[in-house]
C-alpha positions as CSV (number, residue, x, y, z in Angstrom):
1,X,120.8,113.0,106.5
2,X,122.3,116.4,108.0
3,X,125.2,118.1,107.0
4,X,127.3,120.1,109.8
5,X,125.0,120.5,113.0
6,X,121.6,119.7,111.7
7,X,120.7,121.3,108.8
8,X,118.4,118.3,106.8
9,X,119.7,118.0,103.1
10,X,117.1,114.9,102.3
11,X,114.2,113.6,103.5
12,X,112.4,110.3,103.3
13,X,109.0,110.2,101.5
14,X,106.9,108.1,104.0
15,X,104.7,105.5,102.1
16,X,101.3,105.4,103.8
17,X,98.1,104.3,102.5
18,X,95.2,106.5,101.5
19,X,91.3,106.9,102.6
20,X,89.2,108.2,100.0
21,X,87.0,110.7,101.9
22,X,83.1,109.2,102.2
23,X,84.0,105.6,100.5
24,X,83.3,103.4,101.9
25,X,83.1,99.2,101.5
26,X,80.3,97.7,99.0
27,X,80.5,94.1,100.6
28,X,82.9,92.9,102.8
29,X,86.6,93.2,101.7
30,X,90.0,91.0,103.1
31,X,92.9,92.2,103.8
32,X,95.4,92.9,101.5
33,X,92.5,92.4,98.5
34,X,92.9,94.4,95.2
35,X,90.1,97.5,95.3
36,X,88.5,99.8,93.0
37,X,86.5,102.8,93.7
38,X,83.0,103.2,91.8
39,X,80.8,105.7,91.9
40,X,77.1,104.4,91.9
41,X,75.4,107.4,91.1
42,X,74.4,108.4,94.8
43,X,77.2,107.1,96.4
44,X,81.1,106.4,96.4
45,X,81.8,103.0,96.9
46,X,85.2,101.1,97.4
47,X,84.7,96.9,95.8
48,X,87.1,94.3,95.5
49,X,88.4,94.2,91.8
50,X,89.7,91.9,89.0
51,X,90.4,91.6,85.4
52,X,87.0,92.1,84.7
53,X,85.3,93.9,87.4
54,X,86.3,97.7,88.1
55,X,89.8,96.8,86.9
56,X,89.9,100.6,85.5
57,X,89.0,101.9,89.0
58,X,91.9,100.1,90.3
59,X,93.3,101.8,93.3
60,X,95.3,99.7,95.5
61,X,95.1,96.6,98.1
62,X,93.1,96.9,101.0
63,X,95.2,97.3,104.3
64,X,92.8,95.2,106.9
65,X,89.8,93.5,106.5
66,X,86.7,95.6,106.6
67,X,82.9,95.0,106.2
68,X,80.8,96.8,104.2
69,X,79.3,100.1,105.0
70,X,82.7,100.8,106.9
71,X,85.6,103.2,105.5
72,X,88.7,101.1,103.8
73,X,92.2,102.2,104.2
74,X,94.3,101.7,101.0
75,X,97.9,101.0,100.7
76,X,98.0,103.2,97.0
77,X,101.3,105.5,97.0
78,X,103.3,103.6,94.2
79,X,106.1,102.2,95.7
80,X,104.5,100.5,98.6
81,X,105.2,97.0,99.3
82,X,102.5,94.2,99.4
83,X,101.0,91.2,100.4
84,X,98.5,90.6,98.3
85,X,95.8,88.0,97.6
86,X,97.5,85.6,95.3
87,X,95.2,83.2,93.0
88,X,95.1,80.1,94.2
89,X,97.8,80.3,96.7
90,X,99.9,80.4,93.8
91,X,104.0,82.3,94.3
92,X,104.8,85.2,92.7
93,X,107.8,84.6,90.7
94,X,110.7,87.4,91.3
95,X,111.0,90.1,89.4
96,X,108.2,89.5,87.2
97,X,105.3,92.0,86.6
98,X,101.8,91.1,88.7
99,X,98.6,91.4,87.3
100,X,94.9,91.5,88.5
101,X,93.4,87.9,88.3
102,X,90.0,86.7,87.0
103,X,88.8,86.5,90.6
104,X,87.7,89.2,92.8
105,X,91.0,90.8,95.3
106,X,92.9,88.6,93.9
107,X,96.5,89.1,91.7
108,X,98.7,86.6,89.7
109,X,102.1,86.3,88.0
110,X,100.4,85.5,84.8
111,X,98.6,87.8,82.9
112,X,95.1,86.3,81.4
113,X,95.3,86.5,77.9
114,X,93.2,89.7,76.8
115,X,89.3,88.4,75.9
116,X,86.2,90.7,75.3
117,X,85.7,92.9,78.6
118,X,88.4,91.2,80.5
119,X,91.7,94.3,81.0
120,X,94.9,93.3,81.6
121,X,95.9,95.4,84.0
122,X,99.5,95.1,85.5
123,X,99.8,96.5,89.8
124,X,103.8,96.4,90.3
125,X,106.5,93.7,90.3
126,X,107.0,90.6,92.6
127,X,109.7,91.4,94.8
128,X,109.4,87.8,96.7
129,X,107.2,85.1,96.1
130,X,104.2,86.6,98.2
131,X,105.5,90.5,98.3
132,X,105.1,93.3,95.4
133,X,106.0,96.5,95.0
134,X,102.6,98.9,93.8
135,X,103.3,100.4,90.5
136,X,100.3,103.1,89.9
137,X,101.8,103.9,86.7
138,X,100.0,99.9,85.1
139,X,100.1,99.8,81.9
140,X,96.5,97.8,80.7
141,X,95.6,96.2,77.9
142,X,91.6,95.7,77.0
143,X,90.5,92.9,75.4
């Protein structure tokens, strides 16, 4: 927006995705799966992630497939819109918060009721049936 001849008086934020410096994939990872980042001991390693695997190292969805031993690209700025992995194929249902699933990358509408080392960990809000919106600020629940 400018005001008069140019002076700027807002600016949009550009969503972008994020490359942790020296990460890079344990395993091969798909587009647009759910990732954490681990730290091995020797080494910083970005995994797929679910409910209970990494789901507190949660740090976005991966932006194109990649194979391990290569850096990963992360779409992580809260706000961005997504296509995630959806468990079995399933919709997302509008409106409605999405949650890491039981399976690796993968997210659903439902959250799985909270059991002994499974988190419930919410990622953003469907905003179609196969889109979300990335809320970094998840509330979780550990069971």
């Amino acid at each position: 927006l400018y005001i008069g001849s140019h002076m700027p008086i807002a600016r949009a934020i550009p969503i972008g995705t994020t490359r942790i410096p020296g990460a890079l994939a344990d395993g091969d990872i798909r587009a647009n799966a759910a990732v954490a980042v681990i730290n091995d001991g020797s080494s910083i390693l970005i995994v797929e992630c679910s409910n209970s695997s990494n789901a507190n190292q949660f740090i976005g969805f991966a932006v194109s497939s990649v194979s391990s031993g290569e850096p990963v690209s992360v779409h992580s700025a809260r706000g961005s819109v997504v296509s995630p992995i959806l468990k079995d194929g399933d919709p997302l249902n509008l409106n409605e918060p999405v949650f890491l699933s039981g399976i690796l990358g993968e997210v659903t509408s439902g959250p799985v009721p909270p059991t002994h080392g499974v988190v419930v960990f919410q990622v953003g809000l469907a905003l179609s049936s196969n889109q979300l919106t990335l809320n970094t600020d998840a509330k979780t629940s550990i069971g």
